[in-house]
Structure formats: C-alpha cells, structure tokens
GUGUKE-33727 format. One record per residue (C-alpha): x, y, z. Coordinates in steps of 0.05 Angstrom, whole numbers, padded with zeros to 5 digits, always signed. Each point is the difference from the previous one (the first is absolute). Last residue first. Layout:
<atoms>
XYZ
...
</atoms>
This chain:
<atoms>
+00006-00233-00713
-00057+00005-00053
-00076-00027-00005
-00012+00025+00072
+00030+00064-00010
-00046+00009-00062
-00038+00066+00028
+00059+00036+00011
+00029-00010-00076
-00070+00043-00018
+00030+00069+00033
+00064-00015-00037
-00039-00012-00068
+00008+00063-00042
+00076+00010-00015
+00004-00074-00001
-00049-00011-00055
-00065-00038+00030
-00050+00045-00060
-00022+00041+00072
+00007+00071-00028
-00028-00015-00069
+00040+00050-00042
-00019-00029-00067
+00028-00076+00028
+00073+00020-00037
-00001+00072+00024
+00007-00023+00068
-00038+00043+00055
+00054+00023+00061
-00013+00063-00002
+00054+00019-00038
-00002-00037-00057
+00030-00068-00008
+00011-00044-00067
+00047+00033-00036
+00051+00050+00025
+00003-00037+00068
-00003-00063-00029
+00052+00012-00049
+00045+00029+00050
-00009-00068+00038
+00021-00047-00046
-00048-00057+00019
+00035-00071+00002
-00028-00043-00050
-00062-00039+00009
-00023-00052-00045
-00038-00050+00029
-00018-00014+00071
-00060+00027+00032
-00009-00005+00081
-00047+00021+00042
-00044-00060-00005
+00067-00040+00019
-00002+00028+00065
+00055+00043+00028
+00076-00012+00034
+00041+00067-00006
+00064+00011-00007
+00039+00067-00026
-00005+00040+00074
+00074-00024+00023
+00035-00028-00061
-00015-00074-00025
+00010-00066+00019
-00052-00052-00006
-00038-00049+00058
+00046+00021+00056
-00031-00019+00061
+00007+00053+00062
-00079+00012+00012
-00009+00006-00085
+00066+00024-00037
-00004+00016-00072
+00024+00072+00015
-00063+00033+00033
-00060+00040-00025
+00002+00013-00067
+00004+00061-00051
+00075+00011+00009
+00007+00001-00072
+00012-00050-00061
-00043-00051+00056
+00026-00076+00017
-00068-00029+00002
-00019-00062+00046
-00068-00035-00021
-00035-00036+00055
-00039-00056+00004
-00053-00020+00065
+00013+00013+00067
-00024+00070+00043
+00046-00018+00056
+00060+00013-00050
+00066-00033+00033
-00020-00065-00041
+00011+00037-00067
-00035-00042-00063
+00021+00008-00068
+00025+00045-00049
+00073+00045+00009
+00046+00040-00035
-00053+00029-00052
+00025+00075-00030
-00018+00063+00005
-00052+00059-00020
-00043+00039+00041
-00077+00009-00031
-00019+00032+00067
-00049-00054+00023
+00026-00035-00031
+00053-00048-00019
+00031-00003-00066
+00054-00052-00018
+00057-00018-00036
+00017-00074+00002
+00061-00034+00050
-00044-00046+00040
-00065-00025-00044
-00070+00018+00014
-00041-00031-00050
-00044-00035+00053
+00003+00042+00058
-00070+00007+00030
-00003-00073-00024
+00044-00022+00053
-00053+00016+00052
-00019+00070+00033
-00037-00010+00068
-00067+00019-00009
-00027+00051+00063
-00026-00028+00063
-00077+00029+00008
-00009+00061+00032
-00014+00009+00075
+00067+00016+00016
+00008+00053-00048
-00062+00036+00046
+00038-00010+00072
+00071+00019-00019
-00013+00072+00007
-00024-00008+00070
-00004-00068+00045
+00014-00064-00034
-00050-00047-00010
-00020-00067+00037
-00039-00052-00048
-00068-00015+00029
-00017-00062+00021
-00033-00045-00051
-00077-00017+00008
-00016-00067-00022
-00048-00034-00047
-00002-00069-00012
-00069-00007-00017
+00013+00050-00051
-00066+00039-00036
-00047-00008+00067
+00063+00001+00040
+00007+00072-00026
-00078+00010+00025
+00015-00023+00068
+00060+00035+00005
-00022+00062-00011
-00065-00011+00041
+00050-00015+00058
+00036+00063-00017
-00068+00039+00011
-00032+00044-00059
-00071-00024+00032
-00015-00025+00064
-00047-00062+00004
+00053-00045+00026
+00015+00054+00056
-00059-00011+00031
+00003-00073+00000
+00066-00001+00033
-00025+00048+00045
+00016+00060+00021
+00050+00032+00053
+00018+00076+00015
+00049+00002+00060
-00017+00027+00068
+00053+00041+00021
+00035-00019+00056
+00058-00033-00026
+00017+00079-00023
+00026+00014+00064
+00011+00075+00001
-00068+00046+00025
-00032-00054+00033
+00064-00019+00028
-00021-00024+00074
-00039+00064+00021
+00014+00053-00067
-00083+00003-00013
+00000+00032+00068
-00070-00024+00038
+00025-00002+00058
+00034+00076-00004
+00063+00000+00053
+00053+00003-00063
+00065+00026+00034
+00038+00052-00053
+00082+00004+00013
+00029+00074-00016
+00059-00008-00021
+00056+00048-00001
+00046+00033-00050
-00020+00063-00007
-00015+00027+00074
-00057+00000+00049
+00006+00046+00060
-00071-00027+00031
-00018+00062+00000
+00025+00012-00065
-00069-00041-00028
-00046+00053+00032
-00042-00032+00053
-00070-00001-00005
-00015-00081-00010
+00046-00008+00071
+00037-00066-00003
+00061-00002-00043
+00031-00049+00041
+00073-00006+00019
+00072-00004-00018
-00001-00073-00031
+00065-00031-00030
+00005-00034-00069
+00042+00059-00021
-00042+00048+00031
-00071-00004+00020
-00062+00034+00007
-00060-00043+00016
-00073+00017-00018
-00065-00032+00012
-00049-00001-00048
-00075-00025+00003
-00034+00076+00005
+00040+00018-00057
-00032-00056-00041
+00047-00054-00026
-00002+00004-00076
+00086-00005-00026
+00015+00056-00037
-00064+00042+00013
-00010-00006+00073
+00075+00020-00001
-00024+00076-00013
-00056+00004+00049
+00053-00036+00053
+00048+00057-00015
-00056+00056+00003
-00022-00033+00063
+00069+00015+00031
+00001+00072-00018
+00039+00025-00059
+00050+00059+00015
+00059-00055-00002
-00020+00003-00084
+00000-00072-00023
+00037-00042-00058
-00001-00076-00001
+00069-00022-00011
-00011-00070-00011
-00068-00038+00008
+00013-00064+00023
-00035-00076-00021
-00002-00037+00056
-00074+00011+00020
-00034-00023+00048
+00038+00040+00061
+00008+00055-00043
+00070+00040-00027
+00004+00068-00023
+00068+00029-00019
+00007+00078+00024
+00027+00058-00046
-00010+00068+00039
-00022+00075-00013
+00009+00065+00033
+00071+00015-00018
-00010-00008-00075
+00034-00070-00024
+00053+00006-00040
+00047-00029+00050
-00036-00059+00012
+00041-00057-00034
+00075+00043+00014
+00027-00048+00052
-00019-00058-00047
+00054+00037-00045
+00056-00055+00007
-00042-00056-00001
+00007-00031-00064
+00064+00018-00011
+00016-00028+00076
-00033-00066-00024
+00032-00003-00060
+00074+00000+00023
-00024-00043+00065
-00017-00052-00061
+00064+00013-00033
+00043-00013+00064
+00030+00051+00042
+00067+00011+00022
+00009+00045+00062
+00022-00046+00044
+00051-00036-00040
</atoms>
C-alpha cells in the first residue's frame, strides 16, 4: 500500500508537477526574485531583474514599490527561508551575488523617519477617523436622519424596514416585483369536466378532464386539465407522480382558466385544415393572413411566453 495516494496528494502533485518548469522561459540573463521588507508583510512575487544590473539599480527600483530610500536599504539574499549573504556593495552587478529565480531578497528599513515603522503603511487603526458633531450633522442636508425626521413629521410611528435580500443574477429584477394574483375559483366558473374546449395560445383543441386546485403546483391557485386531440401538451395528466387524469404521453396539459374557451369544438380534420385554413408561411387565411391571429400553425413562438400560465 505504499504507493497509494490519497486525493489530496492526487491534487497536490497535479498542481505541482511543472513547478520545475516556472522559469524556463526566462532569457538567460534575467531572474524572478520575491521581495519581502522588514515593515512590510505584504510580498512582491516574481520581481523580474536583469543579473547585469548593479546593486543600486535594484535598490533604485524597490524604492518605488515599497519608499525606503536606497541610501536606507539593506539587502539580504536568501533561499527558502534561509540567508546566503548580503548584497552589500551599491556597484556590484546583481550576478555577482549569483542570484537565481526563486529567491528572496529580504529589504531592512534603517530610515527613522520610514512611514512603514510600526504599520504606518498597513494598520488601518491608525488612521485618524473623520468625526463631527451631533450638532453639525443636524444641520446637514439630504442626510438619513433628516429623512427620518421629516417621515416622522407625517407618521409618528415611522420605522425603517430592513431591506428584503435578493437573489443574485437573472433572478434579481423578477424578485423585486410585486407577488402576482393567485387565480381563484372564478377563473373557472363555467368550466365543466368532460366539455370541448379551446386553449390558446395555439388555438389546440381537446377536452376538460380536470378543474380545481393541484397541491403539487407551487404556483397555487385553479387549474384546468385538458386531454388534447393531438400531442399538443406537455405531460400525460401526471403532475410530480400524482395522477390527476389519464391520457397518452404529450396529450395533457394543466392551464389557466383565462386560456380556456369551452363551447363547441369538434375535432379538426386535419386535411381540411391544411387545404383550408393555413398557407405556407404560416399566416391563416381565416384572420386575412395575420401571422400572429394565436392559430397553432402561428403561435409556437408565443406558447413560450405562457409557461408560467401552463404545465
């Protein structure tokens, strides 16, 4: 069992298994060095130099990450948390010193006056804070406390309610609307089980097995369910493994009443309609060749925008 390997070690050797290559395509002269300062413990990774810059160059050039002067910094080299020496003499080329990518090159702040001496630079508690006044801030203008002084003005018992949460993306905008109406039992009234019916959109024909309310429907309210003449709907009567009506896969579907006309509605013949009442581009002859009249042949792009009125 030696050589098995959990799936963190897994990971870990994916992760690592071209650290050997990190400098590779670096030109032959030049090195990637982390910077690190005594004041500081914020590090600056991979820090390119050329080893045919001088010593003061280097210092010129950290001057402007992190503000010591030159003449204030004292350089250590050092290697995996180890230190190899100082990089002492200002005219010195940097591959004197046979630096290599990889290394850090440790900063010691000897300025008094450093604005990085005891986290001037990081500890934000040292900041002096803005204050005013009670008084002052009474006479501001455009202020929540003026807001709520004037609403109190008009309610005495005023409050400010917290903020609802919303969800993140898409969701974010339809959360913000206002609840929509539940349908009652007067978005039904007339609707009887066993009468022809038209639903639209789509003007599809069938027949009412089903009025009332569905408990497996999060959206609530009354439903009509519609037994199509052709595979027109959506499931087979069944809502999340209830049976409500039987019917063939693709017949059922369960809609709003305001989508649904009963009457007098035969089954279509269908080489009638397709001789009659349909051109070829979809227009029906019937509406004078309006393409969006809510026939079926001209309504499948409009059935998308009712999902919420139809399961």
């Amino acid at each position: 069992m030696s050589g098995f390997k959990t799936d963190k070690q897994i990971i870990r050797d994916y992760v690592t298994a071209m650290d050997h290559l990190q400098y590779s395509q670096l030109p032959p002269d030049v090195v990637a060095i982390t910077m690190t300062h005594s004041n500081i413990s914020t590090k600056h990774v991979d820090l390119r130099f050329n080893l045919h810059q001088t010593i003061a160059e280097v210092k010129e050039r950290f001057r402007v990450h992190i503000g010591t002067p030159p003449e204030h910094q004292q350089l250590i080299l050092k290697e995996n948390g180890h230190t190899i020496g100082e990089l002492s003499d200002n005219s010195r080329m940097l591959g004197y010193y046979s630096v290599q990518s990889g290394m850090e090159i440790h900063i010691i702040d000897h300025d008094p006056f450093s604005l990085s001496r005891n986290g001037g630079l990081t500890d934000v508690s040292l900041v002096e804070k803005y204050k005013i006044s009670d008084e002052a801030y009474d006479k501001r203008k455009g202020t929540m406390r003026e807001f709520i002084r004037n609403k109190r003005k008009e309610d005495p018992n005023f409050k400010l309610q917290p903020k609802k949460p919303s969800v993140m993306g898409a969701g974010a905008a339809a959360s913000e609307e206002e609840p929509k109406e539940v349908p009652g039992v007067e978005s039904v009234q007339g609707v009887e089980v066993g009468q022809r019916c038209e639903v639209m959109p789509g003007a599809r024909r069938g027949t009412v097995r089903f009025v009332g309310e569905i408990a497996e429907i999060p959206a609530g309210g009354y439903w009509v369910g519609v037994e199509f003449d052709e595979p027109l709907g959506h499931n087979d009567g069944t809502v999340k493994g209830r049976t409500i009506f039987t019917c063939g896969p693709g017949y059922g579907a369960f809609v709003r009443g305001k989508n649904v006309t009963v009457g007098d509605f035969p089954v279509r013949d269908i080489f009638d309609e397709l001789n009659d009442d349909e051109e070829e581009d979809g227009a029906c002859k019937k509406h004078d060749g309006e393409g969006d009249c809510g026939c079926a042949a001209t309504t499948t792009a409009a059935s998308a925008e009712d999902d919420e009125d139809e399961i």
